[in-house]
C-alpha atoms as one frame of an Amber mdcrd trajectory, in Angstrom:
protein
 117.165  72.648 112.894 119.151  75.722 113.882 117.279  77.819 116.172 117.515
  81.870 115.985 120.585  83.438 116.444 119.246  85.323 119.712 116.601  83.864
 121.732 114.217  86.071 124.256 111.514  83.157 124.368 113.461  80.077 124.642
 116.136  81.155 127.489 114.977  81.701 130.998 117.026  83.621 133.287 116.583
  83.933 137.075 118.079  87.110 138.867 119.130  87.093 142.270 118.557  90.332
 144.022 118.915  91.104 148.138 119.014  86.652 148.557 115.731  86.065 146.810
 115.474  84.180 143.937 112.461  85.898 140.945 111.414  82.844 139.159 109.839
  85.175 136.351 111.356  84.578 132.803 114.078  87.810 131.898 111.667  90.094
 129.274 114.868  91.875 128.441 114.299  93.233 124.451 116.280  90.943 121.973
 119.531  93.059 121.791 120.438  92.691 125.577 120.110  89.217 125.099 123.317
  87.386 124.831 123.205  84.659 121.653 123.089  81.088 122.601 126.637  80.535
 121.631 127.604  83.255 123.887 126.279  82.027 126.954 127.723  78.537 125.860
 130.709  79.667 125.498 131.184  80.778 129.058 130.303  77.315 130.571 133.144
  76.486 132.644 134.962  79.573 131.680 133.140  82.153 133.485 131.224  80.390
 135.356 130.439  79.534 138.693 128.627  76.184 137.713 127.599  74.832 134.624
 125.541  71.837 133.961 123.819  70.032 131.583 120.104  68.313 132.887 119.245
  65.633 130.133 115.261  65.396 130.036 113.729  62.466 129.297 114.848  59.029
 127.863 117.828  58.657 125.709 115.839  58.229 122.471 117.383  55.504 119.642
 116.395  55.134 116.098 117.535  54.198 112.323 118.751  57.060 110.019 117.907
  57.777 107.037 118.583  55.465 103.968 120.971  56.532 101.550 123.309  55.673
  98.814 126.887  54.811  99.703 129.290  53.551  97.277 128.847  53.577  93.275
 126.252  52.003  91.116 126.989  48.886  89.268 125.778  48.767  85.796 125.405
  45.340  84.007 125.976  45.890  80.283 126.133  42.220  79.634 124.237  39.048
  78.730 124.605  36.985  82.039 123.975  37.889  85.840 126.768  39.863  87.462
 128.550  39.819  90.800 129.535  43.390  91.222 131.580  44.205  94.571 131.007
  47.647  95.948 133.461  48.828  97.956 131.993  52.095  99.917 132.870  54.184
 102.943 130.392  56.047 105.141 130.441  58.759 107.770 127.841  59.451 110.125
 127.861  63.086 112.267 126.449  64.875 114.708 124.063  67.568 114.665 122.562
  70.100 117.065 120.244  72.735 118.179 123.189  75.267 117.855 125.040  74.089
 115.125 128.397  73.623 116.472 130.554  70.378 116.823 130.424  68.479 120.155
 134.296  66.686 119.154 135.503  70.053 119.937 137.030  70.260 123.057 134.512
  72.899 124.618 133.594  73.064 128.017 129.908  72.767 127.301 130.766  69.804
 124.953 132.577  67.665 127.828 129.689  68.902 130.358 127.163  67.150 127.646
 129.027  63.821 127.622 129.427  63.535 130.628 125.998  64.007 131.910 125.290
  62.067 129.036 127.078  59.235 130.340 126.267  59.761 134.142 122.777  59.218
 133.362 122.337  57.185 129.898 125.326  54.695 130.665 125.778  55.854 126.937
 129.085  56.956 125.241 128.524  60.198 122.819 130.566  59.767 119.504 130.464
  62.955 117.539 131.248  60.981 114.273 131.509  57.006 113.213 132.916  56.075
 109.813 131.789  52.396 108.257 133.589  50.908 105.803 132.621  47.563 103.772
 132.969  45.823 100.684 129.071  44.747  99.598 128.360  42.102  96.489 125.630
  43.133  94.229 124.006  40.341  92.176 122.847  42.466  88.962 120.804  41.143
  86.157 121.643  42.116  82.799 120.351  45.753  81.684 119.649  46.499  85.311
 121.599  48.757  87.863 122.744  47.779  91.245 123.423  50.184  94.382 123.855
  49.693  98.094 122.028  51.696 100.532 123.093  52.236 104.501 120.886  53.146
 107.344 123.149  54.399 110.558 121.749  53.345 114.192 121.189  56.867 115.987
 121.012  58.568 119.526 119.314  61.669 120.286 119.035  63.489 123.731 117.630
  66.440 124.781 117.877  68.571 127.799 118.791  72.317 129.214 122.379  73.689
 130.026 121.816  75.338 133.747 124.290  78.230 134.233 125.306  80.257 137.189
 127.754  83.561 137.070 129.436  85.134 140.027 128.632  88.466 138.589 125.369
  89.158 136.273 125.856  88.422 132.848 123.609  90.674 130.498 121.882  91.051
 133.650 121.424  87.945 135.101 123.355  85.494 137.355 121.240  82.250 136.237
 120.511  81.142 132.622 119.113  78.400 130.916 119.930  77.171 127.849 118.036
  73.849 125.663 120.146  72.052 123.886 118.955  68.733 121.900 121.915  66.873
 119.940 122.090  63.547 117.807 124.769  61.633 116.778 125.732  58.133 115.864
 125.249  55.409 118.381 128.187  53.782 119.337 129.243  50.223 118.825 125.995
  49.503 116.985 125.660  47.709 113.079 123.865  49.436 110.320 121.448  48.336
 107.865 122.943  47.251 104.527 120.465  46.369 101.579 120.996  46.110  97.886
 118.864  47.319  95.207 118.028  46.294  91.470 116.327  48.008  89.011 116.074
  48.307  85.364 118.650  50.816  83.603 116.775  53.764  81.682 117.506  54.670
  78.035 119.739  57.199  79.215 121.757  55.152  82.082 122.231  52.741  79.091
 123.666  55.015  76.464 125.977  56.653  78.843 127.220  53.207  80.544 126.569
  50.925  77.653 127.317  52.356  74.590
């Protein structure tokens, strides 16, 4: 989920005034804000430092099931073998909505931290490709569904500016991203059912 365009709750920023550090949250008004693309943007191209402080564990789960490849429809008297070939791509998403393949400088800051402290390699994309055999009865409908293995992290994107930046020197940015986990099968599982009336006068008749 996309978060709002400009942020005043969800980024911090620390001004440093006379060598003292004010740990109070910026209550700027929305429009001096800068957008969280903005400040992105700048990391490593602006900026004194910019770094990327995953929080928490590197969280893996299964994706969500979902058709790949066409249906096999079994119009006949006898059993079928129906081979269905199907190709699958699983991508990235994030909390700003902008692709992590891309050769930003806040993109290679996240993989690398990524990898510094996971021992995990981000891939922004992973296409599967297979050939699956359906066994079909007759007047039923074969399909194959896939279910990707997936990583997500989470963390903040610490900033720091030799000059003040809509009035700050320090921002903070979080930043949560999943993708597809590398190197690691999915789940392939065929399904049967019964054709309806319609299925069987449009692939049947």
């Amino acid at each position: 989920m996309k978060p709002p365009a400009r942020m005043s709750v969800f980024l911090a920023a620390l001004t440093v005034m006379a060598g003292a550090a004010l740990a109070a949250p910026a209550v700027a008004q929305a429009e001096e804000q800068p957008t969280i693309r903005e400040l992105l943007d700048k990391c490593d191209n602006g900026t004194d430092s910019c770094v990327f402080h995953p929080e928490g564990d590197l969280e893996e789960f299964t994706g969500e099931s979902h058709q790949v490849g066409d249906s096999a429809f079994n119009c006949t008297q006898d059993n079928q073998s129906s081979s269905v070939t199907w190709s699958d791509t699983t991508s990235e998403s994030n909390s700003v909505g902008v692709s992590l393949s891309v050769d930003y400088g806040f993109a290679e800051v996240f993989k690398v931290s990524v990898q510094t402290t996971y021992q995990h390699t981000w891939e922004s994309s992973h296409t599967e490709s297979e050939m699956t055999t359906v066994s079909v009865r007759p007047g039923e409908v074969g399909w194959v569904t896939r279910e990707a293995r997936m990583q997500r992290v989470r963390g903040t994107y610490e900033l720091h500016f030799p000059d003040r930046f809509y009035g700050h020197y320090y921002w903070y940015v979080p930043f949560d991203a999943t993708g597809p986990l590398p190197d690691a099968s999915s789940t392939k599982t065929q399904h049967t059912r019964a054709m309806t009336d319609q299925e069987k006068s449009e692939h049947c008749g």
